[in-house]
C-alpha positions in Angstrom: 96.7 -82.2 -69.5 96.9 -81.7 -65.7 92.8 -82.1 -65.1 93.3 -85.3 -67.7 96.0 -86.8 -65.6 93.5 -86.2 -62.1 90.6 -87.4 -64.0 92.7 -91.2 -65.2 93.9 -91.9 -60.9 92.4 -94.2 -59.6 91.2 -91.9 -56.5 88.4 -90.3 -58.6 85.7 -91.5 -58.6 84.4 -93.5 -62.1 81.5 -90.6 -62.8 84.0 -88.0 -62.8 86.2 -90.2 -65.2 83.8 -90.1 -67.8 83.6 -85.6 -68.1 84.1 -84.4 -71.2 85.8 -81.0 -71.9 84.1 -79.0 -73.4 86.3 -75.5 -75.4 84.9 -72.1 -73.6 81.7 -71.0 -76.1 82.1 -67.3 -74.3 84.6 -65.1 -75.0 84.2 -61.4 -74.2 87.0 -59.9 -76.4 84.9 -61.6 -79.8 81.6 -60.3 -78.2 80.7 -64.2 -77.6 79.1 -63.5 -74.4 76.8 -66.5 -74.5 72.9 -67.1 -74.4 72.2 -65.2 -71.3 73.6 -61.9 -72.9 71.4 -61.8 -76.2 69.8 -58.7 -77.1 66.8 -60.9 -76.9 67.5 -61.7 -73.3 69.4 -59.0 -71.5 70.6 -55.4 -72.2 74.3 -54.6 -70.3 73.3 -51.7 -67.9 75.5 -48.9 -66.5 76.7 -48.9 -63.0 74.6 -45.6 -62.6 71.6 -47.3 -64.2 71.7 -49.9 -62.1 72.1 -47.4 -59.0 69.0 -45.6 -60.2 67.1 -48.6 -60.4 68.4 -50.2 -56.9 67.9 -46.8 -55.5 64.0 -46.6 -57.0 63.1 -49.9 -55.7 64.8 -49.3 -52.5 62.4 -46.0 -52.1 59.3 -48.1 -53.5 59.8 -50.7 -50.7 60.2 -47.7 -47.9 56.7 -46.0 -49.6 54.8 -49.6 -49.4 56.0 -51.2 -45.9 57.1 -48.2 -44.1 59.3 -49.0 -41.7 59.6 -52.5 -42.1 61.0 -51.3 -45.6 64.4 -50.6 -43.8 64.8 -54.8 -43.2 66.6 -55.1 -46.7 68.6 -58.1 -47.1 72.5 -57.8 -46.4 73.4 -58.5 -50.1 70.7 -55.9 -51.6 72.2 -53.4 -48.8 76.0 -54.0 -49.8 74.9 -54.2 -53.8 73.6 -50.6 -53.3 76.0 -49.4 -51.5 78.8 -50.5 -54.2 76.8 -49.3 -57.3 76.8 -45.8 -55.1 80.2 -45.8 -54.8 81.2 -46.5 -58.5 78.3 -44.3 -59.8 80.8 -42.2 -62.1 77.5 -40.4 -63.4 75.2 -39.0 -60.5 71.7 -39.3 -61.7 68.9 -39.6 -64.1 69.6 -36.9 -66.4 73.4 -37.6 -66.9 72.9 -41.7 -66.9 70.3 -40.8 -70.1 72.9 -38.5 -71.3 75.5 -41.1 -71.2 73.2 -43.7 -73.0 72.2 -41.3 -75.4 76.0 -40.6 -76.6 77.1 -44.0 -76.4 74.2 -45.2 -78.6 74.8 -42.5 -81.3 78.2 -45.1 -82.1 76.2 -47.6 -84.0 79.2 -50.1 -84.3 79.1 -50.6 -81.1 77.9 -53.1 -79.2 75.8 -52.9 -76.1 78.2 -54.6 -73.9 81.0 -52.9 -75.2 79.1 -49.7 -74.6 78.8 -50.6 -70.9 82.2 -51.2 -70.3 83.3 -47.9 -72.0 80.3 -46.4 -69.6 82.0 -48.2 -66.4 85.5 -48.3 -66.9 86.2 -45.3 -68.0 89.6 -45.7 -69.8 92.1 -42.6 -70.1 92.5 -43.0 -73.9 91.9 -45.3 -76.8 95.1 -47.0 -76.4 94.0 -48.2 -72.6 90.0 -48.7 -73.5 91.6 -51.1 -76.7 93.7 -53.1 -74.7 90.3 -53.3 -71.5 88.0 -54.2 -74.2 90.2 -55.9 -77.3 86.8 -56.1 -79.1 86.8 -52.2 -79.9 90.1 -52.5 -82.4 88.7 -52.8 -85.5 85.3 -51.1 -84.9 86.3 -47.6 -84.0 89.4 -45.3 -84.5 91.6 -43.7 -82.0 90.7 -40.2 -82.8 86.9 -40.8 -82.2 87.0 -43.2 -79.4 89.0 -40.4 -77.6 86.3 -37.9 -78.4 84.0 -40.1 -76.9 85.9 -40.4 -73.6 86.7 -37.0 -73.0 82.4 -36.5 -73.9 82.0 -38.9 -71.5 84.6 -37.9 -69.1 82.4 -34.4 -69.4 78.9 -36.3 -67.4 80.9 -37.1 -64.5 80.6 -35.7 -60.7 
């Protein structure tokens, strides 16, 4: 009603008069995550995958331009250096370990598999009410086995 009111004064100008609202198609608590997020399109990573693939190409660039390698952009340095921090599961073996358990829970999906992965709720009532989409899909006693197996891969 507000953004209606600002769109009708007469200080706006006449293209911006004429925007249609459009509802919200994504919503991450029904899974509607929107075209970009298909299964088709993109796969929801880990924090610790992502810090093993940062980490690979950052080696890769120091192996091809040698020193010159070291001039990373600001944004790829700080990235890195954030996915490090927040890398609950320290390397290749327990990233594949965590995949590898989360995938064995066929009801769930991808995304919600990353956010159990990089959130790491204390219990099924705190991991339900982070991601609302896990309510009906899994039940309290097994989503709390699954965090204390995954509690078990961290440093």
């Amino acid at each position: 009603m507000v953004v209606e009111t600002m769109l009708n004064r007469s200080r706006v100008p006449s293209g911006l008069r004429s925007v249609q609202l459009v509802p919200e198609l994504e919503d991450a608590t029904t899974l509607q995550l929107g075209e970009d997020f298909s299964s088709e399109k993109a796969q929801p990573l880990t924090i610790s995958e992502v810090s093993i693939l940062l980490s690979r190409k950052r080696d890769m660039m120091r192996e091809l331009e040698g020193p010159r390698a070291e001039e990373f952009s600001s944004v790829f340095k700080k990235f890195l250096e954030y996915v490090e921090r927040f890398d609950r599961y320290k390397g290749l073996e327990a990233a594949t370990n965590v995949r590898s358990l989360l995938q064995r829970y066929e009801s769930l999906d991808p995304f919600e598999m990353a956010c159990l992965a990089n959130l790491c709720p204390a219990d099924a009532e705190e991991d339900k009410t982070i991601i609302p989409s896990l309510k009906h899909k899994i039940d309290d006693s097994s989503l709390n086995q699954l965090l204390q197996d995954l509690a078990s891969f961290t440093h």
